[in-house]
DRENPA-3360 file (N, C-alpha, C; in nm, 2 decimals, always signed):
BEGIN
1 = XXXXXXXX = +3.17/-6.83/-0.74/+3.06/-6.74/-0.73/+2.96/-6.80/-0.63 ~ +2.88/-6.75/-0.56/+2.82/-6.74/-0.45/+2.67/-6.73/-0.51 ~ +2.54/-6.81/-0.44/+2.43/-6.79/-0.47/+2.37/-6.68/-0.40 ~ +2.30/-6.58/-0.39/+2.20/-6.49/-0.38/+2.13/-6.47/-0.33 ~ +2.04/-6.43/-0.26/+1.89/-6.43/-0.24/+1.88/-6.29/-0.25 ~ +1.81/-6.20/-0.30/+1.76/-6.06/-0.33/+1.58/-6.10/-0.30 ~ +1.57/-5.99/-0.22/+1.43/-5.97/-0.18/+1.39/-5.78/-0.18 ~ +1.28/-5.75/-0.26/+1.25/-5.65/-0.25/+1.14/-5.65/-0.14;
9 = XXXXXXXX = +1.14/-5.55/-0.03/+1.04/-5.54/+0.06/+1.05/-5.40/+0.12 ~ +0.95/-5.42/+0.18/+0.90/-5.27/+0.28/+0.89/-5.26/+0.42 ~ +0.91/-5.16/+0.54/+0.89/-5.16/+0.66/+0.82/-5.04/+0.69 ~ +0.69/-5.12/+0.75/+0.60/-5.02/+0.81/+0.57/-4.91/+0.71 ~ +0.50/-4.96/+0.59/+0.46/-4.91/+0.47/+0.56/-4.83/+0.45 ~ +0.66/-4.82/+0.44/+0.79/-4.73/+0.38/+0.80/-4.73/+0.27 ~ +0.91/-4.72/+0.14/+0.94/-4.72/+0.03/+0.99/-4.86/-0.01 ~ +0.93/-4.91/-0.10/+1.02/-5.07/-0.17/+1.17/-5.01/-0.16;
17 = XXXXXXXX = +1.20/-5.13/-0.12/+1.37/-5.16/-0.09/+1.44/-5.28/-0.18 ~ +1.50/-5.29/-0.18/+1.57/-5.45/-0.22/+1.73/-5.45/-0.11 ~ +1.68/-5.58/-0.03/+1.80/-5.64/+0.06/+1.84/-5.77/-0.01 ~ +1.93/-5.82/+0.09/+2.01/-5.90/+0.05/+1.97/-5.99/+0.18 ~ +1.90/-6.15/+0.16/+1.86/-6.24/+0.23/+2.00/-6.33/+0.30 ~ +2.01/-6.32/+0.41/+2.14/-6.42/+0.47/+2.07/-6.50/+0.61 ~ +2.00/-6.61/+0.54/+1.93/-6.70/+0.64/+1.82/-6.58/+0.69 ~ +1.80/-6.57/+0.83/+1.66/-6.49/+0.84/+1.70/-6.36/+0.85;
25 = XXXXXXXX = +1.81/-6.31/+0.82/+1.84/-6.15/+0.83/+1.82/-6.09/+0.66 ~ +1.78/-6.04/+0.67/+1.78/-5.92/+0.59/+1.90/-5.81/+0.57 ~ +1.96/-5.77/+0.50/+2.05/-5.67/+0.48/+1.97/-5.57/+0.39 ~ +1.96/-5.46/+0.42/+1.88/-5.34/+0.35/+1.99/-5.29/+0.25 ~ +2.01/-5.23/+0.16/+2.08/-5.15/+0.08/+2.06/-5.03/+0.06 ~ +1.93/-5.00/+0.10/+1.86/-4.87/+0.05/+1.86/-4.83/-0.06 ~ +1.84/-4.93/-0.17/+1.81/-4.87/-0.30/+1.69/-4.99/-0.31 ~ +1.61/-4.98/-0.45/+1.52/-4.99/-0.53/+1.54/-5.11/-0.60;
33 = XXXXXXXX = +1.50/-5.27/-0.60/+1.56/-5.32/-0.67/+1.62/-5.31/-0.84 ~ +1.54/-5.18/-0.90/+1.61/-5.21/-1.00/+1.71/-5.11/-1.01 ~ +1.79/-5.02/-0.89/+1.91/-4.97/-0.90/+2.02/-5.04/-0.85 ~ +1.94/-5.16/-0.74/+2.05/-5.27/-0.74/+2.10/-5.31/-0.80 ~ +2.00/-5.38/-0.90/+2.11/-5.46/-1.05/+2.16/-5.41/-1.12 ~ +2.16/-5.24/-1.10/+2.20/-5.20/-1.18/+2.36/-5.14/-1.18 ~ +2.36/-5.14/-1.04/+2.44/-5.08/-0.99/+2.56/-5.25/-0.93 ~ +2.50/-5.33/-0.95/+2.56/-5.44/-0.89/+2.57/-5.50/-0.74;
41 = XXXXXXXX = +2.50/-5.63/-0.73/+2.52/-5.67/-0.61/+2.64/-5.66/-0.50 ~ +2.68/-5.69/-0.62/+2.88/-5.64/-0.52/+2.94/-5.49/-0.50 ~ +2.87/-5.46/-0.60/+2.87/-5.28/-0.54/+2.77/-5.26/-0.41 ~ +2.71/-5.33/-0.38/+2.57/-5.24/-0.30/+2.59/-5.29/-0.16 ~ +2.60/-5.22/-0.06/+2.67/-5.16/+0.07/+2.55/-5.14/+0.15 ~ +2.53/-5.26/+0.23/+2.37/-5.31/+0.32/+2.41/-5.14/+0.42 ~ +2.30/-5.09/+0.47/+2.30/-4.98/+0.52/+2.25/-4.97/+0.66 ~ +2.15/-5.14/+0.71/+2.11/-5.19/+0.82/+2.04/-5.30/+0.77;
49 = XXXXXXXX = +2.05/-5.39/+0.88/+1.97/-5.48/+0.93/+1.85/-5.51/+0.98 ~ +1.74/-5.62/+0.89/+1.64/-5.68/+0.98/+1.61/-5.78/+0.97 ~ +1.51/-5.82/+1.09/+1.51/-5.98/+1.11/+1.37/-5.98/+0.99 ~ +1.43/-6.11/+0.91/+1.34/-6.17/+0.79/+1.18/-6.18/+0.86 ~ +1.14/-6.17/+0.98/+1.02/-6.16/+1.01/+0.95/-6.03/+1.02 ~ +1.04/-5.93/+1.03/+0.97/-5.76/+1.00/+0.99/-5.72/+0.90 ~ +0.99/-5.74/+0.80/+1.02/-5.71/+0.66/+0.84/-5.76/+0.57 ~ +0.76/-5.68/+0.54/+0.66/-5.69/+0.45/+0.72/-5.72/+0.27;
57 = XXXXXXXX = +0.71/-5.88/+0.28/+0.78/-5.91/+0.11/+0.68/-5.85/-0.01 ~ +0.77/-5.81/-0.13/+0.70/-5.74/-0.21/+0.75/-5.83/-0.36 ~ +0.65/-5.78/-0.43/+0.71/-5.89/-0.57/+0.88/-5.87/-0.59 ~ +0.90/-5.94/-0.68/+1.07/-5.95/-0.69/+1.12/-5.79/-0.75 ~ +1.03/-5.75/-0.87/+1.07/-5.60/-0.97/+0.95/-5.55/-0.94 ~ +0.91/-5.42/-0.81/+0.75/-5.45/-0.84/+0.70/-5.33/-0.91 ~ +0.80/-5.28/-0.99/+0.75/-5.23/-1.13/+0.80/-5.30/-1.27 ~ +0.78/-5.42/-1.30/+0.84/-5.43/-1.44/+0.80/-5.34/-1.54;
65 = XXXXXXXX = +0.87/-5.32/-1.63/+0.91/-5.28/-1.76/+0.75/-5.36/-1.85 ~ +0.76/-5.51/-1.85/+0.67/-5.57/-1.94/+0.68/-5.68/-1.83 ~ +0.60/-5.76/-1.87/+0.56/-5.89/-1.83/+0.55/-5.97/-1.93 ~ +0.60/-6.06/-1.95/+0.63/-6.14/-2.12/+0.55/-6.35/-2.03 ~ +0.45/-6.36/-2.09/+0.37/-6.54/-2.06/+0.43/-6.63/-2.20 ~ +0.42/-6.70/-2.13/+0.48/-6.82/-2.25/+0.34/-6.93/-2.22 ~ +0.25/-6.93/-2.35/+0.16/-7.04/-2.35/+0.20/-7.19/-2.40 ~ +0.22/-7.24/-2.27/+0.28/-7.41/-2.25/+0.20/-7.48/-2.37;
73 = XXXXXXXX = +0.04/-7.46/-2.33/-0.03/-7.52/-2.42/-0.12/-7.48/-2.56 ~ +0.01/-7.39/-2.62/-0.04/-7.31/-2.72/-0.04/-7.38/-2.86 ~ -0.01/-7.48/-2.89/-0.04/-7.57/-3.00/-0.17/-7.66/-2.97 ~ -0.15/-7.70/-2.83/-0.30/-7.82/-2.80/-0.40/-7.71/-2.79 ~ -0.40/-7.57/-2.80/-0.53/-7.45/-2.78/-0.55/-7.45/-2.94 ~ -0.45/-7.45/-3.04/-0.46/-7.39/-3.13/-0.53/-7.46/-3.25 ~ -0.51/-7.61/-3.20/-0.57/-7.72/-3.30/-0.71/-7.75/-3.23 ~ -0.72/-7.70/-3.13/-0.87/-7.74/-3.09/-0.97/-7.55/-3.16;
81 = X = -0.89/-7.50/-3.23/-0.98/-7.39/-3.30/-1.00/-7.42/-3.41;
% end
């Protein structure tokens, strides 16, 4: 199995996308990252090309579901109450 890079981004305020990073190119899929994963990276069929410098990056899911924090220092907070 092969490592990955998945990037959700935008062109020229367009619609979030999620490509597929291969060094500075971009592969577009034209879907949404979360129909990517849903649909599978090995299913998903790049639809064009761009160079990793025209591409506006956007968070990785940039609608999560939840956002879940893990407090590292939630015992040393808890004894100092």
């Amino acid at each position: 199995m092969r490592a990955v890079r998945l990037i959700s981004f935008r062109i020229d305020e367009g619609p979030p996308r999620a490509g597929i990073c291969d060094g500075q190119i971009v592969h577009d899929t034209g879907l949404g990252m979360r129909d990517l994963l849903a649909r599978g990276i090995d299913r998903a069929r790049p639809i064009s090309q761009h160079p990793r410098a025209a591409v506006q990056p956007l968070p990785a899911v940039p609608d999560p579901g939840k956002i879940m924090c893990i407090g590292r220092n939630y015992r040393e907070h808890a004894a100092e109450q």
